[in-house]
MOPAC internal coordinates of N, CA, C and O (Angstrom, degrees):
PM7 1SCF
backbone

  N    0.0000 0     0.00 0     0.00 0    0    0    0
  C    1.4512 1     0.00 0     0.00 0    1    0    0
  C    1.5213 1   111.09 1     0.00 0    2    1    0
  O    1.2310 1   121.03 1   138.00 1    3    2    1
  N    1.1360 1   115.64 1   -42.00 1    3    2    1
  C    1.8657 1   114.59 1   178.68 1    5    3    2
  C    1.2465 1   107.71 1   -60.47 1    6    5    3
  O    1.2310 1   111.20 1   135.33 1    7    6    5
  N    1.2922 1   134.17 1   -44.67 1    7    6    5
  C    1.0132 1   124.75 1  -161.37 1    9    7    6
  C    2.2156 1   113.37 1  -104.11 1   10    9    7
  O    1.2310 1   129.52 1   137.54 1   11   10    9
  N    0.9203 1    99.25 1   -42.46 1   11   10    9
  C    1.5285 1   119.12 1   167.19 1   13   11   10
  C    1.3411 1   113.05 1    -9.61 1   14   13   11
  O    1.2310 1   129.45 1   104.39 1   15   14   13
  N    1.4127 1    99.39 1   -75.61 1   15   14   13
  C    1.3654 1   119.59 1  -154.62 1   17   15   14
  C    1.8929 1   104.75 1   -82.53 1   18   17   15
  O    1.2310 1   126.25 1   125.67 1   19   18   17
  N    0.6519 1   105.59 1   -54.33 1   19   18   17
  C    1.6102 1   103.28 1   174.65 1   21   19   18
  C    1.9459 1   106.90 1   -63.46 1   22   21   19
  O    1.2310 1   117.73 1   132.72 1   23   22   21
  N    1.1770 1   121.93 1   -47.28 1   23   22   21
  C    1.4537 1   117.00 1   166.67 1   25   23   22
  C    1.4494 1   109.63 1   -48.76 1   26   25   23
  O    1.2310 1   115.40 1   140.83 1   27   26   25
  N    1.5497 1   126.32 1   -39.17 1   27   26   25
  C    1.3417 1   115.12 1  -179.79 1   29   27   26
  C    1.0215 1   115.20 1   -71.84 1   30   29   27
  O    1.2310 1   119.59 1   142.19 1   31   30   29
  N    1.2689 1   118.38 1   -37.81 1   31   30   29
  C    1.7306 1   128.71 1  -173.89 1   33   31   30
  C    1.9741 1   100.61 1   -52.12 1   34   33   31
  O    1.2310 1   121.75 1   148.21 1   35   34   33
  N    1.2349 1   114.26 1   -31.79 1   35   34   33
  C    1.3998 1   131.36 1  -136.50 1   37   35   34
  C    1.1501 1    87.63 1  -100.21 1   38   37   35
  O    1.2310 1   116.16 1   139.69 1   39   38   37
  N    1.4936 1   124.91 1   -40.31 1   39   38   37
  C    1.8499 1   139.94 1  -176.68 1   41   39   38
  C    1.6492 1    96.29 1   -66.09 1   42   41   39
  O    1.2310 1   129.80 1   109.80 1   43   42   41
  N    1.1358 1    98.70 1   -70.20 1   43   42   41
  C    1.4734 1   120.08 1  -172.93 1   45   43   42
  C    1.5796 1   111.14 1   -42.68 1   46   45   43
  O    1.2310 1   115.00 1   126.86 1   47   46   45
  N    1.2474 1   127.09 1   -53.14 1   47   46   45
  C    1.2211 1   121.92 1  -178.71 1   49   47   46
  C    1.5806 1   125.30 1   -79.33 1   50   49   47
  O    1.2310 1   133.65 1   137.56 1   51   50   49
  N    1.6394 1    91.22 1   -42.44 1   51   50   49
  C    1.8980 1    88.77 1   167.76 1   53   51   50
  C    1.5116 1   108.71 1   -88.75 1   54   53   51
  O    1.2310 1   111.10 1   161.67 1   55   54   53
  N    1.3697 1   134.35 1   -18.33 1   55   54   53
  C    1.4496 1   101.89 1  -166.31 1   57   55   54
  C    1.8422 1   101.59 1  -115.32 1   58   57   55
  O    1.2310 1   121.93 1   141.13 1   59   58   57
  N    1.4451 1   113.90 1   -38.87 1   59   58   57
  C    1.2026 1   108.68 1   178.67 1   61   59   58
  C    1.9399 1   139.36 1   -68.64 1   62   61   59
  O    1.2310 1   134.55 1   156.23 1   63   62   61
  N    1.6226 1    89.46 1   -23.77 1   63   62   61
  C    1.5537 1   111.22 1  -175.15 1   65   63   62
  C    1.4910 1    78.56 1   -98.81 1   66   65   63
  O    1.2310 1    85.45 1   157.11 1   67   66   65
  N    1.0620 1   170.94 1   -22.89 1   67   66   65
  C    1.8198 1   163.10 1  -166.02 1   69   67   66
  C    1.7184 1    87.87 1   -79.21 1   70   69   67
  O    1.2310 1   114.92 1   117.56 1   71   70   69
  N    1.1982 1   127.23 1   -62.44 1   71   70   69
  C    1.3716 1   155.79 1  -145.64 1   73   71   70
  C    1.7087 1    97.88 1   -76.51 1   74   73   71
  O    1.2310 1   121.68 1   135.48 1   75   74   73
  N    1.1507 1   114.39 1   -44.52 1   75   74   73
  C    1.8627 1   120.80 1  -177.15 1   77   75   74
  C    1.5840 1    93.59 1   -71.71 1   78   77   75
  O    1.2310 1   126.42 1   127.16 1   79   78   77
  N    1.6722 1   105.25 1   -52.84 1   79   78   77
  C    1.3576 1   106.34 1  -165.34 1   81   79   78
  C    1.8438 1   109.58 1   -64.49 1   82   81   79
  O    1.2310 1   121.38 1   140.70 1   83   82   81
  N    1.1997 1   114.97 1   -39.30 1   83   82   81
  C    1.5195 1   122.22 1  -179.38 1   85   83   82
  C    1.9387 1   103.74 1   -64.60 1   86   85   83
  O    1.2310 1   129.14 1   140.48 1   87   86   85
  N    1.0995 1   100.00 1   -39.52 1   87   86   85
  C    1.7991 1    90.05 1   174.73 1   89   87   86
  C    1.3839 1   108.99 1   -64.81 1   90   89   87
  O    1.2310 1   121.01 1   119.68 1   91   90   89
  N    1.7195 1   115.67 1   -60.32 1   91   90   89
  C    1.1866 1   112.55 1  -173.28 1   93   91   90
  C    1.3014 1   130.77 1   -37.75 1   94   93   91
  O    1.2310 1   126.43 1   137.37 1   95   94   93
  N    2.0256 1   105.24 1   -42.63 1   95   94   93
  C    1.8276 1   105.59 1  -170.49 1   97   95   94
  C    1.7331 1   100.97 1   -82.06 1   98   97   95
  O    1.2310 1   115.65 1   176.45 1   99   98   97
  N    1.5000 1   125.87 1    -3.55 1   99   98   97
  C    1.1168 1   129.10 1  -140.30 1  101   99   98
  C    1.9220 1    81.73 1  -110.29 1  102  101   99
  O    1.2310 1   115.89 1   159.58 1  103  102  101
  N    0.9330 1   125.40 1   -20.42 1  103  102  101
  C    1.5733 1   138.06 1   168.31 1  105  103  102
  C    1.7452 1   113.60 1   -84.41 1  106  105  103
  O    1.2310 1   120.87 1   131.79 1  107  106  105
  N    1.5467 1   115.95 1   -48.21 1  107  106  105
  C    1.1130 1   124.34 1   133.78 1  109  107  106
  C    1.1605 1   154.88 1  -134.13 1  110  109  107
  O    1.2310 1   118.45 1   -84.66 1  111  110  109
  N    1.1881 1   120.56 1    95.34 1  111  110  109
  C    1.4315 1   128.20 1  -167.72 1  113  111  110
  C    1.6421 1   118.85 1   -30.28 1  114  113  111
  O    1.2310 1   123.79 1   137.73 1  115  114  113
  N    1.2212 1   110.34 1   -42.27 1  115  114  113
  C    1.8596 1   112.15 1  -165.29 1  117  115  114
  C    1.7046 1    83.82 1   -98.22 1  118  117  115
  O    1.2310 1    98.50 1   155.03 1  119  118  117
  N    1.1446 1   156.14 1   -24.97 1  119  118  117
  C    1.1324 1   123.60 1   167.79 1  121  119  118
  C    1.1425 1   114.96 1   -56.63 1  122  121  119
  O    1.2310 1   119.88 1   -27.65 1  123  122  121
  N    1.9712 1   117.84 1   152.35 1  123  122  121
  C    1.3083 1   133.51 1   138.90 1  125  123  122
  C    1.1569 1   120.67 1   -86.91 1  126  125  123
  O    1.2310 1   128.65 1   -37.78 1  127  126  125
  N    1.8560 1   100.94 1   142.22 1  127  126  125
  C    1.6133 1   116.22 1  -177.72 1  129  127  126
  C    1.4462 1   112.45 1  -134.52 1  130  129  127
  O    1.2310 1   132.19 1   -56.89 1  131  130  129
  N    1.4241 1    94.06 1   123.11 1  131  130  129
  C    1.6863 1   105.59 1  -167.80 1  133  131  130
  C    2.1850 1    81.62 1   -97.30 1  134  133  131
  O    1.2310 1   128.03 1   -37.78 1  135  134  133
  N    1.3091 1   102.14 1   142.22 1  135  134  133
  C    1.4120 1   117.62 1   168.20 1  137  135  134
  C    1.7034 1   108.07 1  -122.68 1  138  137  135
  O    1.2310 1   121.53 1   -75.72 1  139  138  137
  N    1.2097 1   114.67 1   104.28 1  139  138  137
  C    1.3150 1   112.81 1   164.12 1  141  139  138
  C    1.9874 1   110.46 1  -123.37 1  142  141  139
  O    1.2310 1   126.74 1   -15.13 1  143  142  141
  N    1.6861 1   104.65 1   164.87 1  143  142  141
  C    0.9339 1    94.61 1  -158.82 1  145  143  142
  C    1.8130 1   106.53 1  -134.59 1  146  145  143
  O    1.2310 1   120.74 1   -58.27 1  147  146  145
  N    1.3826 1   116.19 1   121.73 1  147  146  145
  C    1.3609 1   109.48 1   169.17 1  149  147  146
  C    1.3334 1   122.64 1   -99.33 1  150  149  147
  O    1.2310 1   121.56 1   -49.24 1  151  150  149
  N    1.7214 1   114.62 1   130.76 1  151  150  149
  C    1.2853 1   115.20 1   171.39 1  153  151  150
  C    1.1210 1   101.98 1  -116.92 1  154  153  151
  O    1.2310 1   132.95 1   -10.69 1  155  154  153
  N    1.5139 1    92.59 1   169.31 1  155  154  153
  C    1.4470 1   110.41 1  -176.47 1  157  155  154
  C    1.3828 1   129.93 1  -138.22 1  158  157  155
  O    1.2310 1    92.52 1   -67.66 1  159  158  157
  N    1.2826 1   164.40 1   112.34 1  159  158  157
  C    1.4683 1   148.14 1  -106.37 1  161  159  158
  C    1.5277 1    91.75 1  -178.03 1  162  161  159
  O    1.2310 1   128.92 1   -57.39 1  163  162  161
  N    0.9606 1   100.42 1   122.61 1  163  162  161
  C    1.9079 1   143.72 1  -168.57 1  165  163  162
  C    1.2870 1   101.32 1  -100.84 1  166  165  163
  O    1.2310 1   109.10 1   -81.40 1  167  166  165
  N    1.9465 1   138.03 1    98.60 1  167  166  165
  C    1.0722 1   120.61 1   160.28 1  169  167  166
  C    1.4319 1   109.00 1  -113.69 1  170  169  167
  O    1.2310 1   124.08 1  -142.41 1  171  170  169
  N    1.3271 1   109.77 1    37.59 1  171  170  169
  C    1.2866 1   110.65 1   144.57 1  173  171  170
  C    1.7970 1   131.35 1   -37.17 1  174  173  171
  O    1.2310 1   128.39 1   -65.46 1  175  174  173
  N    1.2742 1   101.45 1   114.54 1  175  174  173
  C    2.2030 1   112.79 1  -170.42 1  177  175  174
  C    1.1613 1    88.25 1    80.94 1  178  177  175
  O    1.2310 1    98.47 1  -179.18 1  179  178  177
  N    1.4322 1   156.18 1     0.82 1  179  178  177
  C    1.0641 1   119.17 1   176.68 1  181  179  178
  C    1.6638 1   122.09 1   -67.57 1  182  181  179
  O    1.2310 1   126.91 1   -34.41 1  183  182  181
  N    1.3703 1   104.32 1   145.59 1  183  182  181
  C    1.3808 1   103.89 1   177.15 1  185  183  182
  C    1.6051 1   115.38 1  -110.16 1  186  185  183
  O    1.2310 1   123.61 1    15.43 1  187  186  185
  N    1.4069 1   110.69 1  -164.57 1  187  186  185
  C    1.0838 1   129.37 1   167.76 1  189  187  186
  C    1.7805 1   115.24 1   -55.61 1  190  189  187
  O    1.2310 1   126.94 1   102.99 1  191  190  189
  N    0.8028 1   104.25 1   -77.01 1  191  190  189
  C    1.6022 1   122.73 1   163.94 1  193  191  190
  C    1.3793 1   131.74 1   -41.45 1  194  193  191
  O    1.2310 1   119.42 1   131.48 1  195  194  193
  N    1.2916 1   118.70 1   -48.52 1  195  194  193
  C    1.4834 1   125.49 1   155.70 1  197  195  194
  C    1.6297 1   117.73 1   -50.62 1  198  197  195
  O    1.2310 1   128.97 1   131.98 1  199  198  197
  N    1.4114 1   100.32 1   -48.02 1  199  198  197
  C    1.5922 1   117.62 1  -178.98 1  201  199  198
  C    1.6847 1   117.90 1   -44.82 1  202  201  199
  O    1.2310 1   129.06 1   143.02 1  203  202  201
  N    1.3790 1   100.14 1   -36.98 1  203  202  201
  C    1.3115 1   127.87 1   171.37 1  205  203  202
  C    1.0161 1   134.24 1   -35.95 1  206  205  203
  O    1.2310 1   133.98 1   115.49 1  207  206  205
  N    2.0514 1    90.58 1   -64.51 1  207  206  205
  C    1.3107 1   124.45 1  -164.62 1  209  207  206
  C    1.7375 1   108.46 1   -72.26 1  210  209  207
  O    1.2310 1   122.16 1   142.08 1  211  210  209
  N    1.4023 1   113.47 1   -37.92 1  211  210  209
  C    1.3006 1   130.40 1  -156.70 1  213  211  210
  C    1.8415 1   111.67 1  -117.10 1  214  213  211
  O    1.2310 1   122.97 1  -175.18 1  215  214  213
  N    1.8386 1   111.91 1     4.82 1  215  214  213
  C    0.9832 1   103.15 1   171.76 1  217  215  214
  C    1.6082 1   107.13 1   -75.30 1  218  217  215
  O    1.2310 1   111.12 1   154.65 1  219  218  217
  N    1.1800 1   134.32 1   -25.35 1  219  218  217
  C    1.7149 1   143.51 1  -179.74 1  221  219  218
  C    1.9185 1    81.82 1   -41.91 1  222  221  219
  O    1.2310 1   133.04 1   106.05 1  223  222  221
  N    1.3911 1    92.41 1   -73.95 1  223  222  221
  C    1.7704 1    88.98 1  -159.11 1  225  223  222
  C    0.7628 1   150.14 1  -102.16 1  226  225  223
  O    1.2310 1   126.58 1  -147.44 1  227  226  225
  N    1.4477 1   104.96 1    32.56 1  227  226  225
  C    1.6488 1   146.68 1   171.32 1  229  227  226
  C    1.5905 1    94.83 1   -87.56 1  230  229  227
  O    1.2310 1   123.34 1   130.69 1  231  230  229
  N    1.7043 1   111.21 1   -49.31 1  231  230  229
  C    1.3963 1    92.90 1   175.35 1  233  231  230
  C    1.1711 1   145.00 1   -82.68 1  234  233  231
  O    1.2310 1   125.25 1   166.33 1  235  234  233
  N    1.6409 1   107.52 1   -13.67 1  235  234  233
  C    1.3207 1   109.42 1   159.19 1  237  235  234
  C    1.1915 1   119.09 1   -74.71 1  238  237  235
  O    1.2310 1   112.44 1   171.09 1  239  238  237
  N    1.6407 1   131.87 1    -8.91 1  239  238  237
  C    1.5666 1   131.92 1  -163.00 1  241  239  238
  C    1.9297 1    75.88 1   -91.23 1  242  241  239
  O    1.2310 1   106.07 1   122.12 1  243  242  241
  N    1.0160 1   143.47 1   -57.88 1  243  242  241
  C    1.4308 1   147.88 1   175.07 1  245  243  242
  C    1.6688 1   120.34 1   -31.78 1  246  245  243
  O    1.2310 1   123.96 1   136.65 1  247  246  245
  N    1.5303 1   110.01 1   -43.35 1  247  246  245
  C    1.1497 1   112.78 1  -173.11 1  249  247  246
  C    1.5586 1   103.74 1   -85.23 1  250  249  247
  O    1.2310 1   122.79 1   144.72 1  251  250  249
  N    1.4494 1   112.25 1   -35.28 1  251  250  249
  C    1.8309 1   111.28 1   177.67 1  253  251  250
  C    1.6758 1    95.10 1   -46.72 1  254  253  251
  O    1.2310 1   117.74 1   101.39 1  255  254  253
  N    1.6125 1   121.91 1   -78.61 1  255  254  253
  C    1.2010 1   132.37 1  -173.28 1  257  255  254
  C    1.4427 1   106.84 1   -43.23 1  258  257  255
  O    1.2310 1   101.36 1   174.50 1  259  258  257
  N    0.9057 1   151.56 1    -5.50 1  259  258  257
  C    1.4899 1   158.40 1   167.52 1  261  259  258
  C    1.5476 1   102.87 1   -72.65 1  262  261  259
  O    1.2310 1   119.29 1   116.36 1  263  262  261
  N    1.5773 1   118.95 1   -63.64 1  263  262  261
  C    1.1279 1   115.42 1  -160.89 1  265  263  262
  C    2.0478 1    96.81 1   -78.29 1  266  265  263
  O    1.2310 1   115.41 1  -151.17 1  267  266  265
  N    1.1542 1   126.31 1    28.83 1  267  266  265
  C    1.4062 1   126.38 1   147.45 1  269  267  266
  C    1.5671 1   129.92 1  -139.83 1  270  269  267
  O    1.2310 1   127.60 1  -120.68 1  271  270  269
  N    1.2263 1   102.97 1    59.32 1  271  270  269
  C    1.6565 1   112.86 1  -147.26 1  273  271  270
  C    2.0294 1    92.25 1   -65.48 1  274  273  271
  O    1.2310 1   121.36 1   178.43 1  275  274  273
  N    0.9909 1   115.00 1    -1.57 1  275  274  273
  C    1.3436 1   104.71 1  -178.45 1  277  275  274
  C    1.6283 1   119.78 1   -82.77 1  278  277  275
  O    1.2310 1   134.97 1   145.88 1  279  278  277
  N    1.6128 1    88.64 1   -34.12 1  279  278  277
  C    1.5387 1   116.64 1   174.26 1  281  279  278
  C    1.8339 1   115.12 1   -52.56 1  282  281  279
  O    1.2310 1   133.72 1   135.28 1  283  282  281
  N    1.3690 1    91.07 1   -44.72 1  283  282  281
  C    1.9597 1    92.63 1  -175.67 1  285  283  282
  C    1.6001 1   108.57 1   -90.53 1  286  285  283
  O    1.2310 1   120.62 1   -60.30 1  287  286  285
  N    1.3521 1   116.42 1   119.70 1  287  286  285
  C    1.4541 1   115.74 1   166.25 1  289  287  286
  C    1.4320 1   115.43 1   -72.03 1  290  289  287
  O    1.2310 1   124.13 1   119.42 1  291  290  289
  N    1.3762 1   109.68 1   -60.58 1  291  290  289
  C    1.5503 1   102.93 1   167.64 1  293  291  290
  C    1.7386 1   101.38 1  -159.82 1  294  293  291
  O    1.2310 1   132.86 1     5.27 1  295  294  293
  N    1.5827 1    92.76 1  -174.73 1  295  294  293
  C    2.0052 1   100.39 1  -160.85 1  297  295  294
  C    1.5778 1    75.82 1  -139.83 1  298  297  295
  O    1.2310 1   129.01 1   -52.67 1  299  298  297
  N    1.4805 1   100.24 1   127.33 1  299  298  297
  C    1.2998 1   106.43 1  -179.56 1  301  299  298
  C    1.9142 1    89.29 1  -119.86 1  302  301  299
  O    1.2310 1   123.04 1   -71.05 1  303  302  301
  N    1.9542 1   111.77 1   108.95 1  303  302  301
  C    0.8827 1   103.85 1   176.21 1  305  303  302
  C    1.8609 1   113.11 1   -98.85 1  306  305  303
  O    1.2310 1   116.34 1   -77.22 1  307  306  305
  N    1.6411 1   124.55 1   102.78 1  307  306  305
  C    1.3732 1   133.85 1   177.04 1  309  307  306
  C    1.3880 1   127.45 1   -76.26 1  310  309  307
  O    1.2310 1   120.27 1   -27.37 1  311  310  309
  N    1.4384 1   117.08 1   152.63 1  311  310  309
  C    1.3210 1   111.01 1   179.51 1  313  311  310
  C    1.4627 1   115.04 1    76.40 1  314  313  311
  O    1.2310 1   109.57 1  -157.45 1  315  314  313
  N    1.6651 1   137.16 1    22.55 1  315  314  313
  C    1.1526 1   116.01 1  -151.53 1  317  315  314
  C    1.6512 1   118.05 1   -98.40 1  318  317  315
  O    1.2310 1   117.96 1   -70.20 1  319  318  317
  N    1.0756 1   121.49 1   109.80 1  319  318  317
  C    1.6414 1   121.16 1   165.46 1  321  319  318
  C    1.4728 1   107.92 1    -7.25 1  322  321  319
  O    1.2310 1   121.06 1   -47.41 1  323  322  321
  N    2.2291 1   115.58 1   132.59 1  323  322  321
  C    1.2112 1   102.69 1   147.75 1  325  323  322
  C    1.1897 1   138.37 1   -62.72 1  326  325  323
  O    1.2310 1   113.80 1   157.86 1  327  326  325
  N    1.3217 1   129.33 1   -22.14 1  327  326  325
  C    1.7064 1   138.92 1   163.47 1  329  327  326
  C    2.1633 1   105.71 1   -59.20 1  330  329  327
  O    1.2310 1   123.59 1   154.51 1  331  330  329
  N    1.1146 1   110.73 1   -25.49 1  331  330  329
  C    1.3883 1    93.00 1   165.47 1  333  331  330
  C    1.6434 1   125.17 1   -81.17 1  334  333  331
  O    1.2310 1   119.77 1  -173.90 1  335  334  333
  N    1.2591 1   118.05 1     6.10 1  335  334  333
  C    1.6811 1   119.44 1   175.35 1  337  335  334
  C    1.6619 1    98.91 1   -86.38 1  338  337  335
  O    1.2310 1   112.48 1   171.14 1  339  338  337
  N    0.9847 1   131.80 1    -8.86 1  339  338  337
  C    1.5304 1   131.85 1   174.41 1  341  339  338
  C    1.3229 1   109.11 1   -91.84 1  342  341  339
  O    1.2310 1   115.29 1   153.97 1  343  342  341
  N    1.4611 1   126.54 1   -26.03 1  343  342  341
  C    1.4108 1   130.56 1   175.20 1  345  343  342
  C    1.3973 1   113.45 1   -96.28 1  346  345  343
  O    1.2310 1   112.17 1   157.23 1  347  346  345
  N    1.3328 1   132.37 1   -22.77 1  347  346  345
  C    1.2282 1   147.76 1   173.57 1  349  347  346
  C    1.4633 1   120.33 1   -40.75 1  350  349  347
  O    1.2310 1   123.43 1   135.11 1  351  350  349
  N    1.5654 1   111.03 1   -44.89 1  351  350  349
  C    1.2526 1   130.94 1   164.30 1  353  351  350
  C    1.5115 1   120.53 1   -45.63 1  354  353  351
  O    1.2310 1   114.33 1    96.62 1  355  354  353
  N    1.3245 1   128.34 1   -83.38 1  355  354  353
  C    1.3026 1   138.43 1   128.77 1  357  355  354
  C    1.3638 1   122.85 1     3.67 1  358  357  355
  O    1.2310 1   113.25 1   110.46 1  359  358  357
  N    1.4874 1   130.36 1   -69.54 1  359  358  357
  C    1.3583 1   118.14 1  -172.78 1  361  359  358
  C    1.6579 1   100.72 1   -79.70 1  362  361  359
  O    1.2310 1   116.97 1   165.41 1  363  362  361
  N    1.6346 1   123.38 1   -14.59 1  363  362  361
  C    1.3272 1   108.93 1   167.52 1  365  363  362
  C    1.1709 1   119.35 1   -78.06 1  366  365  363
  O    1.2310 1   118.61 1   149.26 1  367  366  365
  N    1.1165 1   120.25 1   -30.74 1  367  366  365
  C    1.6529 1   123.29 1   170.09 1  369  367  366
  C    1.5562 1   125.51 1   -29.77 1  370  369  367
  O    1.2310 1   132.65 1   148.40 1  371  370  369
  N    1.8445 1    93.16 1   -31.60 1  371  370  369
  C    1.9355 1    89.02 1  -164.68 1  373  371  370
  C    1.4966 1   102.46 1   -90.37 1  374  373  371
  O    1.2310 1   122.83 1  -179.66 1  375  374  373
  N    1.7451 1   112.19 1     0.34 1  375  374  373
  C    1.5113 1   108.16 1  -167.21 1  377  375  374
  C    1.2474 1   110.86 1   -72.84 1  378  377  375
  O    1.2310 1   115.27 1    14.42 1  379  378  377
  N    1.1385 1   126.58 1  -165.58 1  379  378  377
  C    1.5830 1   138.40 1   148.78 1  381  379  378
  C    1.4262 1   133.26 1   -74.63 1  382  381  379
  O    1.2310 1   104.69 1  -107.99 1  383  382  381
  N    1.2219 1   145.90 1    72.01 1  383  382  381
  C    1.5814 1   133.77 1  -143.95 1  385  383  382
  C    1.9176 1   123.25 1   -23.18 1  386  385  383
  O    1.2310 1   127.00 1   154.96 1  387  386  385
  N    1.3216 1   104.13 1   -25.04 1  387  386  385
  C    1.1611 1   118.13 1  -162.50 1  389  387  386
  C    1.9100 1    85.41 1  -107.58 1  390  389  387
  O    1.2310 1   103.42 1   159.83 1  391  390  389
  N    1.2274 1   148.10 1   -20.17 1  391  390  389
  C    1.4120 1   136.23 1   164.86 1  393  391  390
  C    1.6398 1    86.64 1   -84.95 1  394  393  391
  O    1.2310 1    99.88 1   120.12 1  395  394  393
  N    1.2456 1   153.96 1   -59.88 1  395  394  393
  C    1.1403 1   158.17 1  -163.39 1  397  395  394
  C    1.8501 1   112.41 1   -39.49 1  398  397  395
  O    1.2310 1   131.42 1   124.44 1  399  398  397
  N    1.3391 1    95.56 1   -55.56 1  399  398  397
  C    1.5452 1   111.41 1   160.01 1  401  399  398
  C    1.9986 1   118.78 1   -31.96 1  402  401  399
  O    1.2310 1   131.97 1   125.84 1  403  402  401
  N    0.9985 1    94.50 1   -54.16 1  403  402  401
  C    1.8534 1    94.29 1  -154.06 1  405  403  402
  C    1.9572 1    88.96 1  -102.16 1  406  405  403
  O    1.2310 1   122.64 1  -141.76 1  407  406  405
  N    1.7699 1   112.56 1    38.24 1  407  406  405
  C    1.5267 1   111.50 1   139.49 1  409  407  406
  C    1.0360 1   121.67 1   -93.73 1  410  409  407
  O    1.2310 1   116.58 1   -30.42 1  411  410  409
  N    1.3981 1   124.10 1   149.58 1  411  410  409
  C    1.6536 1   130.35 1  -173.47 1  413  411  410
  C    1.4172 1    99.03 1  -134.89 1  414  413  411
  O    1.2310 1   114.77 1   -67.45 1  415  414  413
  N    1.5658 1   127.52 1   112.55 1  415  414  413
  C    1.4429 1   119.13 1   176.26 1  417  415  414
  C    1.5848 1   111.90 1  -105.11 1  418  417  415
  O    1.2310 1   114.94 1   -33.80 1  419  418  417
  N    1.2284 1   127.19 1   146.20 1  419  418  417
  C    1.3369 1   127.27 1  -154.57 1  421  419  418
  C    1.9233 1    88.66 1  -138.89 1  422  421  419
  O    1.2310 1   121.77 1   -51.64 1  423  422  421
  N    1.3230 1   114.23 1   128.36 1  423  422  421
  C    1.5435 1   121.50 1  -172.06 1  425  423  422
  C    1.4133 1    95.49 1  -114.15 1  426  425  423
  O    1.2310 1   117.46 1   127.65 1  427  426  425
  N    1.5023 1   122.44 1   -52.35 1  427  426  425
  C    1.7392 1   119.28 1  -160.66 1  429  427  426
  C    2.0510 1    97.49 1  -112.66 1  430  429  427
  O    1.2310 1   137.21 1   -84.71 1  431  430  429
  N    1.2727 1    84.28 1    95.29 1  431  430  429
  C    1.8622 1    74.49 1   165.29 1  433  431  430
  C    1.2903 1   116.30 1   -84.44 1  434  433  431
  O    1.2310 1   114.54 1  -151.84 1  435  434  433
  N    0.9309 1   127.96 1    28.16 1  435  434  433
  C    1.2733 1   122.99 1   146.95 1  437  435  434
  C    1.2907 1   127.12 1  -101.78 1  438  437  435
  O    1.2310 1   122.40 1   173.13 1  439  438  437
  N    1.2821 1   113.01 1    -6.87 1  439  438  437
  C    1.5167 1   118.58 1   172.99 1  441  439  438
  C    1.8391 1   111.61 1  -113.95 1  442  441  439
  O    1.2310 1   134.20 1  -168.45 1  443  442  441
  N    1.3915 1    90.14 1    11.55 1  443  442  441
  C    1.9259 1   109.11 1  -175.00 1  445  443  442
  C    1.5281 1   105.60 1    50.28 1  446  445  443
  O    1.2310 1   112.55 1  -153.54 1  447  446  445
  N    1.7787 1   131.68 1    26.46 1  447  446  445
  C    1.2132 1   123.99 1   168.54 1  449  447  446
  C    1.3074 1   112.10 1  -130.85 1  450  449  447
  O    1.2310 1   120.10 1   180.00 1  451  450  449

């Protein structure tokens, strides 16, 4: 888990999104291709304790995506614990104000807010 998730983030942005984009212009050259990217993150059961475990590498998976703020359209974080609005602060802190912008946190899915 420490290491995983931020290496994928790290795969994913330089080698796999390079790789869509290199087929695409390589099919057509004179087109332009804007790549943006929505995620989405389920802390559904999350607890106290888990939160813990995985704030280390949530923030480094945060700071990779930082250094391409053009790349992320938005992070739709769902399902979210009331004990995560006290940590929320904090893990926004390490973003970029302008990657910080295009989070959306969603608490009641049943009311889609």
């Amino acid at each position: 888990l420490d290491n995983g998730v931020p290496a994928y983030v790290w795969y994913f942005v330089l080698h796999k999104v390079r790789k869509c984009l290199e087929e695409a212009q390589a099919a057509d050259p004179a087109r332009f291709i804007r790549v943006q990217l929505t995620v989405v993150v389920d802390l559904l059961n999350l607890d106290f304790n888990l939160l813990r475990r995985v704030l280390p590498v949530l923030q480094r998976a945060l700071t990779i995506l930082s250094c391409f703020p053009d790349l992320l359209f938005t992070v739709a974080i769902i399902n979210v614990p009331r004990f995560f609005a006290t940590f929320w602060p904090i893990i926004k802190g390490f973003l970029d104000p302008r990657t910080a912008t295009k989070f959306e946190l969603y608490a009641n899915p049943a009311k889609g807010n």
